[in-house]
C-alpha positions as CSV (number, residue, x, y, z in Angstrom):
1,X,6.3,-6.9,13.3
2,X,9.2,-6.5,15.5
3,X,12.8,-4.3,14.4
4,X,15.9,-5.4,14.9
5,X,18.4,-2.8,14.1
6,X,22.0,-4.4,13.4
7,X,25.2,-2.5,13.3
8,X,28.2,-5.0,12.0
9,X,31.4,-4.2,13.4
10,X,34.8,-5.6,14.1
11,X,36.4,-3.9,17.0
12,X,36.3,-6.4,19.3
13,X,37.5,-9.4,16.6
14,X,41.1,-6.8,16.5
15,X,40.8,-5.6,20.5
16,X,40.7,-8.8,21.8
17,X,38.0,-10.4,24.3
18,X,39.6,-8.4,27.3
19,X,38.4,-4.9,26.0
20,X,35.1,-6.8,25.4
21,X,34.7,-8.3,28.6
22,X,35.8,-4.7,30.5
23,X,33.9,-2.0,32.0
24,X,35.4,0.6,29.7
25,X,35.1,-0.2,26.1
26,X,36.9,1.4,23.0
27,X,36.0,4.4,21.1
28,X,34.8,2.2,18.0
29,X,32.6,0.3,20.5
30,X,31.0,3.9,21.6
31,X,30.4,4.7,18.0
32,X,28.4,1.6,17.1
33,X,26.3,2.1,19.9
34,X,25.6,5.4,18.8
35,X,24.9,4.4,15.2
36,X,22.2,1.8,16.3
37,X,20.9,4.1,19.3
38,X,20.4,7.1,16.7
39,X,18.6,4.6,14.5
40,X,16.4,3.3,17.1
41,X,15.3,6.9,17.7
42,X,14.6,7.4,14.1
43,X,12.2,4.3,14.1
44,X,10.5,5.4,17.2
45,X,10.0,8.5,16.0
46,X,8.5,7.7,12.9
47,X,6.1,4.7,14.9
48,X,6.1,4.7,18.8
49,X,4.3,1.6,18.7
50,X,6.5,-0.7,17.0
51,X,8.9,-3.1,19.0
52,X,12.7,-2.8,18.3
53,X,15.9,-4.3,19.5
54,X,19.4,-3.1,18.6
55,X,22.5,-5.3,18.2
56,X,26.2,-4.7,17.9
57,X,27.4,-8.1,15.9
58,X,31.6,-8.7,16.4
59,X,31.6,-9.8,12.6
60,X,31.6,-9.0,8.8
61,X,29.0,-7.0,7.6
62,X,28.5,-9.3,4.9
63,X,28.5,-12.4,7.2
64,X,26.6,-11.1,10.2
65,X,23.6,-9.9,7.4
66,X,23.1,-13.5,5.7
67,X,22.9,-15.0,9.1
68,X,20.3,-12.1,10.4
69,X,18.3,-13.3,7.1
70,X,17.6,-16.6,8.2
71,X,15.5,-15.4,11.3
72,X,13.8,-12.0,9.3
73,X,10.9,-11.6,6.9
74,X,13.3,-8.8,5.1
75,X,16.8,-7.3,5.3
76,X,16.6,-3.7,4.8
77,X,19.5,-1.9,3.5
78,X,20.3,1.4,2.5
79,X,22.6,3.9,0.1
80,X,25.5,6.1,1.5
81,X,24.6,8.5,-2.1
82,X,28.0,10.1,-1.5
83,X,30.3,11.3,-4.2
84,X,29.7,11.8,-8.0
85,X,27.6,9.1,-9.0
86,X,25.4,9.0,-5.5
87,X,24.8,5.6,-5.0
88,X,25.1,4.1,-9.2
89,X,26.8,1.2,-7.9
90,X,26.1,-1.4,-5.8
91,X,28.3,-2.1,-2.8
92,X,29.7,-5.3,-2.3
93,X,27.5,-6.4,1.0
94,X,23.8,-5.3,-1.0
95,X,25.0,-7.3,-4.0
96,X,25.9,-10.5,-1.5
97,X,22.5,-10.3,0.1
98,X,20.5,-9.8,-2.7
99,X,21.8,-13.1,-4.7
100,X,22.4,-15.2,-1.6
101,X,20.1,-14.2,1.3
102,X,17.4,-16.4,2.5
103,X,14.9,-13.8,3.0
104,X,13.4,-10.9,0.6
105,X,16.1,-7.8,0.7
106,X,15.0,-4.4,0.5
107,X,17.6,-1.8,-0.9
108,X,16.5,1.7,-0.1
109,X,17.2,3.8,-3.1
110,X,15.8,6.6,-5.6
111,X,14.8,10.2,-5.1
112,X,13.1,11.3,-1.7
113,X,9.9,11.0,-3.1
114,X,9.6,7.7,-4.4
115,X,11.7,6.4,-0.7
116,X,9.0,8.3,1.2
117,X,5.6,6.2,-0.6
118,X,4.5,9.5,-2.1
119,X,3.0,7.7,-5.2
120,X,0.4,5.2,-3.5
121,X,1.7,2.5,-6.0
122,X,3.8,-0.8,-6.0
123,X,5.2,-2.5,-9.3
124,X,5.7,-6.2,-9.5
125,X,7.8,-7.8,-12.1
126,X,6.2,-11.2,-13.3
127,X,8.1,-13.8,-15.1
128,X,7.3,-16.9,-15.3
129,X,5.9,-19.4,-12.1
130,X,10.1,-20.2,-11.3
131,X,11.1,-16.8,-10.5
132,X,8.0,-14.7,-9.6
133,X,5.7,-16.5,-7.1
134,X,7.3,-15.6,-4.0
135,X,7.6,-11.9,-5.5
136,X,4.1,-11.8,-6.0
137,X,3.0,-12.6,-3.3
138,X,5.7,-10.4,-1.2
139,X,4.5,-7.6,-3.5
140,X,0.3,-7.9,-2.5
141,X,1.2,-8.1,1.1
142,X,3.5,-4.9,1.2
143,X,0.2,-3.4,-1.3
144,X,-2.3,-4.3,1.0
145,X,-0.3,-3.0,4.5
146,X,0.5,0.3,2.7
147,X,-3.3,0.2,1.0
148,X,-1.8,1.5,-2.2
149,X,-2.5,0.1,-5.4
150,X,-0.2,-2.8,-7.2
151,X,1.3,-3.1,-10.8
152,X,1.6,-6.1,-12.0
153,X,4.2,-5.9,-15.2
154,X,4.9,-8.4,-18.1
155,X,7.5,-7.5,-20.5
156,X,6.7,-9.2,-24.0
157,X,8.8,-8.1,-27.4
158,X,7.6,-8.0,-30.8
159,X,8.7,-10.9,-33.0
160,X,11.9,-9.9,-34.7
161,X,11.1,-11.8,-38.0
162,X,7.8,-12.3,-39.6
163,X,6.7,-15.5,-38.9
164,X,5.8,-18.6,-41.0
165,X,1.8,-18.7,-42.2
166,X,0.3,-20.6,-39.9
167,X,-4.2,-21.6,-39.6
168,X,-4.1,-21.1,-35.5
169,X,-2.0,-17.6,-35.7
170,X,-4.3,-15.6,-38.0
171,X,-3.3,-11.3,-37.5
172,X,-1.1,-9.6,-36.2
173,X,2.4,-11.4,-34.6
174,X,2.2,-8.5,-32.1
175,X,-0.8,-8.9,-31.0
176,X,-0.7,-12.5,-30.3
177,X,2.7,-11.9,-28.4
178,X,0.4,-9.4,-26.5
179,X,-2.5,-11.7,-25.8
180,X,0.1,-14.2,-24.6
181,X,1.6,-11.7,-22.0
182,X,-1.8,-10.6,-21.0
183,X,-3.0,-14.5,-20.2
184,X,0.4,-14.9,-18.2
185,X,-0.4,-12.8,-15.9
186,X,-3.9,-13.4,-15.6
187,X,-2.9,-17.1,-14.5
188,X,0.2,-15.5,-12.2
189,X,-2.3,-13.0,-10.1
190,X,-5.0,-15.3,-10.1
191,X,-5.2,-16.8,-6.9
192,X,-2.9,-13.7,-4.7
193,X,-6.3,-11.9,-6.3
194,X,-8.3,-14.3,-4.7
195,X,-6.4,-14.3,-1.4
196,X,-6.2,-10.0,-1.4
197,X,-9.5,-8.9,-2.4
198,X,-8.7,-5.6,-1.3
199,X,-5.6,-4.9,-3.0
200,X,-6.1,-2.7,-6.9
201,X,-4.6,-4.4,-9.0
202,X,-3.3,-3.0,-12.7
203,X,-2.1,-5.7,-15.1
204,X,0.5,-4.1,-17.5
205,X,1.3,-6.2,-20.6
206,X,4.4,-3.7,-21.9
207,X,6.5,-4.2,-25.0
208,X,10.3,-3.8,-24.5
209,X,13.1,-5.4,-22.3
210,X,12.1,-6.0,-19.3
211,X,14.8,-3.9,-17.4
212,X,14.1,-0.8,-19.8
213,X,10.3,-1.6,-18.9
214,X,10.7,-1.8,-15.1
215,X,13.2,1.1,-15.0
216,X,10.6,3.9,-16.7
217,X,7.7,2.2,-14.1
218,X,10.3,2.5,-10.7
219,X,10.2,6.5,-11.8
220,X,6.4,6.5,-10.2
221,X,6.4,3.4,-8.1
222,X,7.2,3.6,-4.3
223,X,8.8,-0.2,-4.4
224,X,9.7,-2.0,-7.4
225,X,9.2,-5.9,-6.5
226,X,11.5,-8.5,-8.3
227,X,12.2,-12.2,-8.0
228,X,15.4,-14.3,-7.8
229,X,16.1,-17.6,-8.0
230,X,18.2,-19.5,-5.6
231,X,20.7,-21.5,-6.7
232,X,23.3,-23.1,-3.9
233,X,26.1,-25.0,-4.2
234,X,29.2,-24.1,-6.5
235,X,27.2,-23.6,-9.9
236,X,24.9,-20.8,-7.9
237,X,24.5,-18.4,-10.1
238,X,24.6,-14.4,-9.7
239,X,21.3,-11.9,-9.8
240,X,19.6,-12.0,-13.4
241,X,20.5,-8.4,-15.7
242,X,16.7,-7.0,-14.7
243,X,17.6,-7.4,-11.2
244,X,21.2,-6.2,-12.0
245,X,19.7,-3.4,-13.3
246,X,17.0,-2.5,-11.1
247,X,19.3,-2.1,-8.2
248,X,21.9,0.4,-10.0
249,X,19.4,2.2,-11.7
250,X,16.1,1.9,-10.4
251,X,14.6,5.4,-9.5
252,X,13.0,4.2,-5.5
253,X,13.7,1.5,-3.3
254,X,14.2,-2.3,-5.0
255,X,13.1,-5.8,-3.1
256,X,14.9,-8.8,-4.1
257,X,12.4,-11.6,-3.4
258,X,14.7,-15.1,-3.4
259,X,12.2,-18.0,-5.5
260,X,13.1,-21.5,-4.2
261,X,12.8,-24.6,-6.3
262,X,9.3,-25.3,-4.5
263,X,7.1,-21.7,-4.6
264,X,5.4,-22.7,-2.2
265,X,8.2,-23.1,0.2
266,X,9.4,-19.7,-0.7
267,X,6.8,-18.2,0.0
268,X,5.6,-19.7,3.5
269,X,9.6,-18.9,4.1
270,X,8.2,-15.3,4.1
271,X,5.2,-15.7,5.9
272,X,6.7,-17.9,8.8
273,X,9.7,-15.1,9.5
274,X,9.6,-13.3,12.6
275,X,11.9,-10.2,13.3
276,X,12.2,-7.3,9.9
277,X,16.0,-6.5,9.9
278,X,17.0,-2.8,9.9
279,X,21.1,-2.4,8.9
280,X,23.3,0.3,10.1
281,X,26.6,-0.5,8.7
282,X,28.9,2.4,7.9
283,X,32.2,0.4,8.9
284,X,35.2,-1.4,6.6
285,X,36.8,1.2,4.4
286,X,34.5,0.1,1.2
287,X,34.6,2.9,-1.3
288,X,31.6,6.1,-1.2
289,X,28.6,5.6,-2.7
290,X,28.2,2.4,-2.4
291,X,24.6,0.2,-1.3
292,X,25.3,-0.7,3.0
């Protein structure tokens, strides 16, 4: 797939359309086309053969990223990791495109070995059919490009209370709670199975919260794969607290996989995308450590 790398920056919205239609342009212009150039050396020299365009776009981060998600299969953002807490919270422009883009986002975070795919493994959060089919199905593809194997996770928890006697749930309250979790995702990676033959596939029925769950996987997982459901209008609501927590904490990079009403649509959204979208935004005076 094609890169476009994009550098959001508003010089020429506070120079004026004179400095951008001149021959000599301002020092701010000069630095954002070194920021994209030194990126676009950086991709070629980690794959020559890959096609990639740079962009300068005279706008707000923010709004210049949720446009470039209607036309990519991902947005890929990064972490600054300056200052004490290196990169704990997430910046304002990560948090807007992972609960309102249009395509999957990528937030490249956690130690240098999980960012470099030094583990051979992908985990995959799965819910239930409204928030996980597009995730699962972004999650075999990136499994089956990278030829690493794929977790598939289902947090369950243990009943809280001992239940009521009952003919059909002879045993163990657990272990039914278990069994339950197991035949979820059975019926969730059933037909992606079908569709990636080649892609090992590990089906993890674990017993906890799900964030606390997810969080101990991402420490041995190359990319941790979540869904979101997308919500617009004024009652659109913001990122679940897994996802919350995956992208503060998580220990290697996070994709937020948006689940439409329809699964279906979502995920032939994904499939249909042309151009992967690289960002380079280091501009607006946003505090350190921040996601970008």
């Amino acid at each position: 797939m094609p890169l476009r790398i994009v550098h959001a920056c508003l010089w020429e919205r506070y120079e004026g359309p004179v400095f951008a239609q001149s021959a000599e342009f301002p020092v701010e212009h000069a630095l954002a086309q070194d920021i994209v150039d030194r990126a676009a050396e950086r991709a070629r020299q980690r794959n020559p053969d890959v096609e990639i365009t740079v962009d300068i776009v005279p706008d707000d981060a923010e709004a210049a990223l949720l446009r470039e998600a209607h036309l990519a299969a991902a947005v890929v953002t990064g972490c600054r990791r300056r200052g004490p807490i290196r990169g704990a919270l997430l910046g304002s422009v990560s948090r807007s495109l992972a609960t309102h883009a249009s395509s999957p986002v990528v937030i490249v975070r956690g130690t240098p070995h999980n960012r470099h795919g030094a583990n051979g493994r992908i985990v995959v959060g799965v819910g239930d059919a409204a928030t996980s089919t597009a995730a699962i199905t972004f999650a075999f593809r990136e499994a089956e490009a990278r030829h690493c194997t794929l977790d598939a996770i289902h947090a369950w928890r243990r009943p809280t209370h001992k239940p009521l006697a009952h003919p059909l749930l002879a045993g163990d309250p657990a272990h039914h709670s278990e069994e339950q979790a197991t035949a979820l995702l059975d019926d969730a990676l059933r037909t992606p199975e079908h569709e990636h033959p080649d892609v090992p596939v590990h089906r993890i029925p674990a017993e906890g919260p799900a964030r606390h769950v997810l969080l101990t996987h991402s420490a041995t997982a190359d990319l941790l794969v979540l869904g979101a459901p997308r919500h617009h209008g004024p009652l659109a609501l913001p990122l679940g607290r897994v996802a919350h927590a995956a992208l503060h904490h998580a220990d290697c990079p996070v994709a937020v996989v948006p689940q439409r009403a329809a699964a279906s649509g979502a995920a032939q959204a994904t499939t249909d995308s042309a151009h992967a979208v690289d960002t380079a935004d280091r501009g607006g005076g946003r505090p350190q450590g921040e996601f970008r």
